[in-house]
Kinemage of the C-alpha trace (Angstrom):
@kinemage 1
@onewidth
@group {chain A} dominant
@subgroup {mainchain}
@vectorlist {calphas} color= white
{ca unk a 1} P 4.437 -2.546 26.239
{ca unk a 2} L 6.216 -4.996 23.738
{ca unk a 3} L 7.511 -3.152 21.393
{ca unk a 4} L 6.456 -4.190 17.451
{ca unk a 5} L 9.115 -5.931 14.841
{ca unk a 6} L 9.641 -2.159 13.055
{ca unk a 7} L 10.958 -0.699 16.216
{ca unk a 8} L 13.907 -3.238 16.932
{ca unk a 9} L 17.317 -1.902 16.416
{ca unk a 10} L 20.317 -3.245 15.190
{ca unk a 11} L 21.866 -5.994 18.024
{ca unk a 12} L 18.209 -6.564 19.305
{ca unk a 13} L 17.498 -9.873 20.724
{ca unk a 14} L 13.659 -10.890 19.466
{ca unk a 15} L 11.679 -12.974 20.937
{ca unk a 16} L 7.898 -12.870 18.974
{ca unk a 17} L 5.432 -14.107 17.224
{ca unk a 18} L 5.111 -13.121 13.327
{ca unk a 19} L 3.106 -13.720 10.211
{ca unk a 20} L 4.743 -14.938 7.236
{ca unk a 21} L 3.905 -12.066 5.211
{ca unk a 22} L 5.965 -13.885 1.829
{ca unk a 23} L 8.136 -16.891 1.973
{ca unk a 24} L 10.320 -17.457 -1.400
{ca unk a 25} L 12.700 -20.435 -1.850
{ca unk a 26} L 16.716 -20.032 -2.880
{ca unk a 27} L 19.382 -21.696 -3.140
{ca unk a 28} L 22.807 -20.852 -1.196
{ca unk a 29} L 26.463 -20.320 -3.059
{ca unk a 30} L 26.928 -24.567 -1.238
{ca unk a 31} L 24.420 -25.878 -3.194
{ca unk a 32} L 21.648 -25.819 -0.143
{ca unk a 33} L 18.594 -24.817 -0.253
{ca unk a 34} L 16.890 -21.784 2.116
{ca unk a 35} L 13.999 -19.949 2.830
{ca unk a 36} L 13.498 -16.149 2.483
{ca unk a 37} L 10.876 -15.170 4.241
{ca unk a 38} L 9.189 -11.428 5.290
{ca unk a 39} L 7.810 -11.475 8.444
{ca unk a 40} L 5.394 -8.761 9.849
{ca unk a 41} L 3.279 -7.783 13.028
{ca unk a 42} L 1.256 -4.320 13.456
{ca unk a 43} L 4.560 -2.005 13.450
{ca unk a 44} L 5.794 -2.967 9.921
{ca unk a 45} L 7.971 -5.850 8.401
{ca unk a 46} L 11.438 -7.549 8.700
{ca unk a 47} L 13.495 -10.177 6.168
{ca unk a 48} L 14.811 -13.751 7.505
{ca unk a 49} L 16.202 -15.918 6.445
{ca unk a 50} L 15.748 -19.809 7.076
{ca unk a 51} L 19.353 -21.522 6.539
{ca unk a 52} L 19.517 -25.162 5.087
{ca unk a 53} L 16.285 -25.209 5.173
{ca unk a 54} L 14.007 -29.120 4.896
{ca unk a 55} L 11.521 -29.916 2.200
{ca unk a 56} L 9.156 -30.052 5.539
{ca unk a 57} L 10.570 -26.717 6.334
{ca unk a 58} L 8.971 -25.991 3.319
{ca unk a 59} L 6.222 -27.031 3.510
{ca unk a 60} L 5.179 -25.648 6.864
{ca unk a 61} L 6.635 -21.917 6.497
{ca unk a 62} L 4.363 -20.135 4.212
{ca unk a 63} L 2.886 -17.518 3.131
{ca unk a 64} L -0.152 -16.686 5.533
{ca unk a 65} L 1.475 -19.321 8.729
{ca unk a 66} L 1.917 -17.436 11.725
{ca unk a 67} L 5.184 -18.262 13.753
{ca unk a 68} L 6.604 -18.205 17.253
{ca unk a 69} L 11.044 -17.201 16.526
{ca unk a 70} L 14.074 -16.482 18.685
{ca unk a 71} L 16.446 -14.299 17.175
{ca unk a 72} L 18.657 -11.200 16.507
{ca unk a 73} L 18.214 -8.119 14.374
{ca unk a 74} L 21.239 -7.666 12.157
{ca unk a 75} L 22.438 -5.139 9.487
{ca unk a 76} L 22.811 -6.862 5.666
{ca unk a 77} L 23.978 -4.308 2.811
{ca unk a 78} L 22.324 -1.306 4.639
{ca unk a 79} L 18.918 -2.706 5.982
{ca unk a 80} L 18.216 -4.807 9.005
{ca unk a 81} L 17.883 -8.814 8.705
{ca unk a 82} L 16.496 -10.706 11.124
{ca unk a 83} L 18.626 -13.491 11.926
{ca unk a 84} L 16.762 -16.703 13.119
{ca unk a 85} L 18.213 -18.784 16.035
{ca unk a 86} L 14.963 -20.596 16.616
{ca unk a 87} L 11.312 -20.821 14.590
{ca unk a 88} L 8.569 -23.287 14.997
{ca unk a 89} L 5.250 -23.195 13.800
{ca unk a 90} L 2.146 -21.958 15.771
{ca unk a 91} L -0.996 -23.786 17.153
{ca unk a 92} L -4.444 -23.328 18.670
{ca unk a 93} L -2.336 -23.842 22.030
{ca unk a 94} L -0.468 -20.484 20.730
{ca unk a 95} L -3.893 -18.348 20.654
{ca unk a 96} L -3.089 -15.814 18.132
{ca unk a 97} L -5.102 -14.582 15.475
{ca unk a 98} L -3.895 -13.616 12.016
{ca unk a 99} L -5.725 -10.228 11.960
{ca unk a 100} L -3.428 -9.333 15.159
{ca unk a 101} L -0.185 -9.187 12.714
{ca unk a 102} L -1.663 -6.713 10.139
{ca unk a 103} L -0.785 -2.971 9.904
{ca unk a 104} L -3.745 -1.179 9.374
{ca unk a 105} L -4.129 2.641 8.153
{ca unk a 106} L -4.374 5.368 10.808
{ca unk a 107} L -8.273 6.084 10.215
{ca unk a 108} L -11.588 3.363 11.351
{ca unk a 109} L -12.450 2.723 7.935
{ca unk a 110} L -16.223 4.426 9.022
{ca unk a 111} L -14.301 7.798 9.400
{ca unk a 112} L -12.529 6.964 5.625
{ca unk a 113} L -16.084 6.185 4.094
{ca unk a 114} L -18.007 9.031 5.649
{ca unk a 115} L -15.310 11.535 4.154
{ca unk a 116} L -15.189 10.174 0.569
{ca unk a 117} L -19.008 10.276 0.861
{ca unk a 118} L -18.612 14.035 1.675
{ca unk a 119} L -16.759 14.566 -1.254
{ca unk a 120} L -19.241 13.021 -3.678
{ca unk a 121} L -21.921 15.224 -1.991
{ca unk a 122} L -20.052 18.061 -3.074
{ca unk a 123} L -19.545 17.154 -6.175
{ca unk a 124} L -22.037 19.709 -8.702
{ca unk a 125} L -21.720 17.656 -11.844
{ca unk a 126} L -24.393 14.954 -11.489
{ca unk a 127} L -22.813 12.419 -14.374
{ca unk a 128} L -19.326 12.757 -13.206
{ca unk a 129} L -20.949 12.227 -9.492
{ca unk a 130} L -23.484 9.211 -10.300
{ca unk a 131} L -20.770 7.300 -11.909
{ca unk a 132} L -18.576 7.687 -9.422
{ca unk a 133} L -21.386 7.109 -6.391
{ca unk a 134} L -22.605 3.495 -7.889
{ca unk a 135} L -18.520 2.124 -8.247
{ca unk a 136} L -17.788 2.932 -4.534
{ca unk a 137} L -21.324 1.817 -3.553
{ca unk a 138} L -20.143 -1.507 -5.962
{ca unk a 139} L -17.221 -2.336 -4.874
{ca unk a 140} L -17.860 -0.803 -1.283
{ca unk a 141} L -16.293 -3.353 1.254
{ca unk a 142} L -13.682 -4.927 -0.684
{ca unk a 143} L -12.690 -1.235 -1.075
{ca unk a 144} L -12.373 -0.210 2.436
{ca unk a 145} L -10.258 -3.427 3.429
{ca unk a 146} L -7.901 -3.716 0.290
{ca unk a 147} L -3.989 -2.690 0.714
{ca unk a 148} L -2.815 0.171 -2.218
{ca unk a 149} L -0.475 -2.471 -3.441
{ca unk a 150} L 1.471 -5.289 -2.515
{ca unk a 151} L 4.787 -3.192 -1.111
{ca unk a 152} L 6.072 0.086 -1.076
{ca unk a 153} L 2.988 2.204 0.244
{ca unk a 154} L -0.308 2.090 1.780
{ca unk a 155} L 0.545 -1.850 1.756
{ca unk a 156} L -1.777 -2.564 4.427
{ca unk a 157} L -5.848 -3.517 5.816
{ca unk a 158} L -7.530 -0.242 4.652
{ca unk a 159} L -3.745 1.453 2.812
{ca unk a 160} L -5.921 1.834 -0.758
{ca unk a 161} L -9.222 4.050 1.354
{ca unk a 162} L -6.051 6.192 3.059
{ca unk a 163} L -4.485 6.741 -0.104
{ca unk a 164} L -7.435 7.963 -1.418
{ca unk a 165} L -8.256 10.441 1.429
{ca unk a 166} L -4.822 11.875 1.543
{ca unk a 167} L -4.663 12.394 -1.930
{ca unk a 168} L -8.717 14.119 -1.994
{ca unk a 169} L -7.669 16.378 0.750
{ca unk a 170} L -4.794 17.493 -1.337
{ca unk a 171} L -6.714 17.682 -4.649
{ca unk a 172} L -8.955 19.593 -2.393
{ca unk a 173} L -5.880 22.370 -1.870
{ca unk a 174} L -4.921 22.509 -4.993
{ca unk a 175} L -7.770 22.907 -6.563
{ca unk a 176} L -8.356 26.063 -4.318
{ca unk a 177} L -5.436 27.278 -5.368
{ca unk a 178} L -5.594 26.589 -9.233
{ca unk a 179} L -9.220 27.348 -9.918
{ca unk a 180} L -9.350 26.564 -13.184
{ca unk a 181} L -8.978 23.066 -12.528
{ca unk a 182} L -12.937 20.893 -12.605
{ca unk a 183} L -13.047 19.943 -8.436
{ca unk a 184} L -15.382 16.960 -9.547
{ca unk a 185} L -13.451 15.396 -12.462
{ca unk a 186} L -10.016 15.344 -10.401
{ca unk a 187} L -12.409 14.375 -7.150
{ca unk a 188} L -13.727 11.288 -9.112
{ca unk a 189} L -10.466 10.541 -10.218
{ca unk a 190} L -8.645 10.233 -6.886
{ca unk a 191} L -11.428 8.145 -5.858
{ca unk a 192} L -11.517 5.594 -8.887
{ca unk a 193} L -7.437 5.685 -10.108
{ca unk a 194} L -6.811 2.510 -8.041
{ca unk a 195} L -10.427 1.161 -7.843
{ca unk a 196} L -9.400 -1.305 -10.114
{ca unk a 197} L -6.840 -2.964 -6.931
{ca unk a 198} L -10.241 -4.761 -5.515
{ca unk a 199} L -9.960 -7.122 -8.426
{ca unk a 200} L -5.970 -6.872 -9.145
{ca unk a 201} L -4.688 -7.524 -5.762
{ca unk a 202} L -5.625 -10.735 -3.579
{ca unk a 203} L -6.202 -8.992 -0.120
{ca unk a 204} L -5.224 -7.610 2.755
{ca unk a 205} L -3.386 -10.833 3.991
{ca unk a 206} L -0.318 -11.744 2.203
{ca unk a 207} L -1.335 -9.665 -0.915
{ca unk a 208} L -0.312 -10.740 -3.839
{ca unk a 209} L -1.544 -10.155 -7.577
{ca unk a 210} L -4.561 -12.182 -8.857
{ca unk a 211} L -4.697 -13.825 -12.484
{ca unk a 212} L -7.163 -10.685 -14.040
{ca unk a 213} L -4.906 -8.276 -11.755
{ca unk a 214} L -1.722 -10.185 -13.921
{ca unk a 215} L -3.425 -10.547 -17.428
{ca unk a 216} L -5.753 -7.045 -17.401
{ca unk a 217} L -4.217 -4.724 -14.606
{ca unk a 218} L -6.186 -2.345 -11.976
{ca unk a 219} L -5.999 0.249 -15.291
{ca unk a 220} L -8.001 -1.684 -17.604
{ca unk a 221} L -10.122 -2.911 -15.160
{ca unk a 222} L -11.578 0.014 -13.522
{ca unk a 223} L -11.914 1.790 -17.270
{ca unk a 224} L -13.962 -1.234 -18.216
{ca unk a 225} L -16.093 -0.872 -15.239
{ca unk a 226} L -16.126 3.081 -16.083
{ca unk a 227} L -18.120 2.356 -19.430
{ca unk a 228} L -19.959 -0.390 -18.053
{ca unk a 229} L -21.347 2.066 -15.314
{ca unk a 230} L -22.355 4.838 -17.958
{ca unk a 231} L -24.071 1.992 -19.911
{ca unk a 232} L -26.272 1.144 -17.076
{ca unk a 233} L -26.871 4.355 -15.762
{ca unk a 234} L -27.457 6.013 -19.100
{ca unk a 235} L -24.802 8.806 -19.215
{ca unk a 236} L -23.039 9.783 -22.030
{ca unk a 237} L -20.737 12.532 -23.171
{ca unk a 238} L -17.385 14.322 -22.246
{ca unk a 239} L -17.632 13.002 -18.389
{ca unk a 240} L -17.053 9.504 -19.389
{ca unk a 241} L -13.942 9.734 -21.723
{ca unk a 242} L -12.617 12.273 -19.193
{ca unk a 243} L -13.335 10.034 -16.846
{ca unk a 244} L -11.655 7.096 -18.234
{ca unk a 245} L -8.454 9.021 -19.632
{ca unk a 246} L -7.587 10.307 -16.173
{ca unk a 247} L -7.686 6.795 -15.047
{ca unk a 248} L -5.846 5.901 -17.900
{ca unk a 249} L -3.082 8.593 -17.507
{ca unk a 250} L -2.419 8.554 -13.516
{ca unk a 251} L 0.479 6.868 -13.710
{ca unk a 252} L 2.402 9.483 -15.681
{ca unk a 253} L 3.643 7.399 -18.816
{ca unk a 254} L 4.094 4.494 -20.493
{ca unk a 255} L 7.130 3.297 -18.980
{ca unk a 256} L 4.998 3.437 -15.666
{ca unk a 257} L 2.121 1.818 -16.603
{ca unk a 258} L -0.176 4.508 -18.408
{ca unk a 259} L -1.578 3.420 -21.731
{ca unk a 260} L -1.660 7.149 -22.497
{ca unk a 261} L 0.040 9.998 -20.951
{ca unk a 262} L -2.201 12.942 -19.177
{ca unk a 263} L -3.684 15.407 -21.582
{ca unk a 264} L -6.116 16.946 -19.318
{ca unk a 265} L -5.218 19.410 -16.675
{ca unk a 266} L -7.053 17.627 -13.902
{ca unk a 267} L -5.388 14.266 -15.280
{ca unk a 268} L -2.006 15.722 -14.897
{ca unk a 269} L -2.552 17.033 -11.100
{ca unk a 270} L -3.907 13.823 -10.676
{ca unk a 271} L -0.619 11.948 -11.546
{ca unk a 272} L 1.300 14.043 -9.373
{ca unk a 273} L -0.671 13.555 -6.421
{ca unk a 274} L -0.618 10.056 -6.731
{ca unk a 275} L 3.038 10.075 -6.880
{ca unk a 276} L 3.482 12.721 -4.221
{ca unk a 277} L 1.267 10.643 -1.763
{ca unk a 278} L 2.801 7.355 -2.362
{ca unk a 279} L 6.423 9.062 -1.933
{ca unk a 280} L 5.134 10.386 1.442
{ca unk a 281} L 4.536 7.692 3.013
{ca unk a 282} L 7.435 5.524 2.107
{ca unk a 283} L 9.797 8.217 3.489
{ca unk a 284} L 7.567 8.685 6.693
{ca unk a 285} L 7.330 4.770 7.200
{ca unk a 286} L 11.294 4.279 6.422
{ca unk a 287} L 11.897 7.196 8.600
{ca unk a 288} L 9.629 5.577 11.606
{ca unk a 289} L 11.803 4.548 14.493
{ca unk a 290} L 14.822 6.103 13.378
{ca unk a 291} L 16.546 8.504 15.600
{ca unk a 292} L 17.380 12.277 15.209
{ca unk a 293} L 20.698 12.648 12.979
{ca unk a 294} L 20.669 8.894 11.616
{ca unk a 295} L 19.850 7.401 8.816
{ca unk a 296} L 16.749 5.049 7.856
{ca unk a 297} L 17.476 1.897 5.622
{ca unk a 298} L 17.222 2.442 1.927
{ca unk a 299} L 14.132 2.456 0.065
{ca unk a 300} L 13.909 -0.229 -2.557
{ca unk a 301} L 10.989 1.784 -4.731
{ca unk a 302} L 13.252 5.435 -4.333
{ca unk a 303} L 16.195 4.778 -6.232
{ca unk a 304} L 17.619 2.771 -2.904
{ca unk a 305} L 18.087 5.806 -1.314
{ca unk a 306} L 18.404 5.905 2.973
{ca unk a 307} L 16.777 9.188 4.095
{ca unk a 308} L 18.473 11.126 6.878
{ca unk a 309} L 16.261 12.625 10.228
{ca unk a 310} L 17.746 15.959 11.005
{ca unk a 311} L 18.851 16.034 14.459
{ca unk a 312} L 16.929 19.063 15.174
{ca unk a 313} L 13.814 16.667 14.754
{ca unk a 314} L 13.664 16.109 18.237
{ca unk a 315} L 13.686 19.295 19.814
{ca unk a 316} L 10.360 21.898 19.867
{ca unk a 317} L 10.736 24.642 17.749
{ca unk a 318} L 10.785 28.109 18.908
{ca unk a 319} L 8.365 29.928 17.363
């Protein structure tokens, strides 16, 4: 089986076809102009770049284009760098679909739905649980296709629905063990933190940030859509401001984003499961591929830090 673009190792000769995940124009130390450009199939993602490149060059290697390249996997300042020998553009004679290159999460996004949905059944307070019922039910399939964000984690067809179930089966743990913590408010709030992303974020295909996502943010717009929800549905009271501060206060502080920092309990557990999760799986997607007692490349989003696989890794435990 060919293997996918993440699992090529350093001094690997490539011969494949990619999506143009991101293509960004530069210009070299000489004056000339190139292309860098972040290619991706199913497996994960890799960074070219296009020397002396033409304005046609340009022009044809974009975001979204899906290309057939030659090359060689090299090592650049602690990552690998796919170094292009050969790249042309592909055509109906090529018979590949876009939807081919795209990770995807783990989970059919049936399974994802039918869980959150069991969540929401279990949920005892019925404002807290309406509100939170008619925004899924909203926003519904845009939900269960969108990407968590644009890189970093869960950046991927379905990343934002496997976010969210990772971090309700935690919330789920915790709560069991901290039982004075409301199971429905910091239920509803896993589910709604990044609700907001349908609207901020483009897609799953070459996500990038929209104008409201830019101007408003997935913060704003999901406490917005909080209020506009209790308007319609005629709830009032504590469940709505609680609602809308733990949305406000996921991402910890101002520095990070939050408008206000968490003053509830269930806001605060919130913020830490969010950060826990998305920490997770960058270290279990860097460390993908990499062998027992090496290193993986560094991790832009964690303080450029390479994580190490213990060598014992590989061998079963003895129990």
């Amino acid at each position: 089986m060919k293997r996918g673009i993440k699992h090529h190792q350093i001094g690997d000769a490539v011969e494949s076809y990619l999506l143009i995940k991101a293509s960004k124009k530069g210009l070299a130390s000489n004056g000339k102009p190139f292309l860098t450009l972040m290619l991706t199939d199913q497996s994960g993602e890799i960074e070219a770049k296009l020397w002396g490149c033409s304005p046609e060059d340009e022009e044809v290697f974009i975001s979204k284009a899906i290309v057939h390249i030659h090359g060689e996997v090299n090592e650049y300042r602690g990552n690998r760098q796919l170094k292009i020998k050969a790249i042309r553009p592909t055509s109906e004679m090529d018979q590949v679909n876009t939807a081919d290159f795209l990770p995807s999460a783990p989970l059919p996004p049936n399974e994802m739905l039918e869980r959150i949905n069991q969540y929401l059944f279990e949920m005892t307070n019925p404002k807290i649980q309406r509100i939170t019922r008619h925004l899924i039910k909203k926003h519904q399939q845009a939900f269960m296709e969108a990407p968590a964000a644009t890189r970093n984690h869960h950046e991927y067809v379905s990343g934002l629905a496997y976010h969210v179930i990772c971090m309700l089966d935690l919330a789920k743990s915790i709560s069991a063990l901290y039982p004075t913590l409301d199971s429905d408010l910091l239920y509803a709030g896993v589910i709604l933190h990044d609700l907001g992303k349908v609207h901020e974020l483009s897609g799953p295909v070459a996500t990038e940030y929209t104008t409201e996502g830019k101007l408003i943010g997935h913060i704003s717009i999901i406490v917005n859509e909080i209020a506009e929800a209790a308007k319609e549905l005629e709830i009032d009271g504590d469940e709505v401001l609680a609602l809308q501060h733990i949305v406000l206060s996921h991402h910890g502080k101002g520095d990070w984003g939050s408008p206000k920092p968490p003053m509830i309990r269930e806001a605060e557990i919130l913020h830490h499961i969010d950060n826990l999760d998305a920490k997770m799986n960058m270290m279990d997607r860097a460390l993908d591929g990499v062998q027992p007692g090496k290193f993986s490349e560094r991790v832009f989003a964690m303080e450029q830090r390479s994580f190490y696989k213990p060598a014992f890794h590989d061998k079963p435990l003895d129990l």
